[in-house]
N, C-alpha and C positions, 0 to 999 in steps of 0.2 A: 568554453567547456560547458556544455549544457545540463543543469541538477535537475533531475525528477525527483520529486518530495512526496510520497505517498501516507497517506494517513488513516490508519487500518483500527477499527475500536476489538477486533475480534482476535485473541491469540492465534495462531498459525504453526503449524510444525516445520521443522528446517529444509524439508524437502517442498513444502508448498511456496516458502519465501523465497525459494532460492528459483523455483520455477517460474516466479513472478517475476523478478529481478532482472533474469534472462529474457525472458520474455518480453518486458517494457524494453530491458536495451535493446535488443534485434528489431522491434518494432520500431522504436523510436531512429533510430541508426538506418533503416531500410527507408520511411517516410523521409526523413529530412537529409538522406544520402549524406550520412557522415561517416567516421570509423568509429567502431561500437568502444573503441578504449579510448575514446574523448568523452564516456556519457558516465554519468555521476548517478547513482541511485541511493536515494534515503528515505529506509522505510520506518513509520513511526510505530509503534505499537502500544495504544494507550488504554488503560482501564476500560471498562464499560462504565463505572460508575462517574468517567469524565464526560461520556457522550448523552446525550437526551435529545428527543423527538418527542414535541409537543409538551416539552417540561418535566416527563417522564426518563429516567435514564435509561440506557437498555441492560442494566443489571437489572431494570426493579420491572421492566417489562419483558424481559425474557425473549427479547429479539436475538436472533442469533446469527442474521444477516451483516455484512462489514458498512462501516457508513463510510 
């Protein structure tokens, strides 16, 4: 059973996760010719002030891109 572990620094609304979700499983399910109810999806959604880029977090630099 295959886990996709995604790990997102930016919050997200329930319709943008949910279109990711689907989206990694049908992709993922169509490339490795599986059936999409064998694929496991876990998305993280962590602070900004846990990520940094060049030692800077991206709360305190105002990036708004997902790492």
């Amino acid at each position: 059973m295959p886990l996709i572990q995604v790990l997102n620094a930016s919050p997200s609304s329930t319709e943008k996760k949910r279109r990711l979700l689907a989206a990694l499983t049908a992709t993922y399910a169509e490339v490795m010719e599986i059936r999409p109810d064998t694929i496991r999806v876990n998305l993280h959604e962590l602070p900004r002030e846990n990520w940094s880029v060049a030692g800077i977090t991206l709360a305190e630099s105002g990036q708004n891109e997902s790492v």
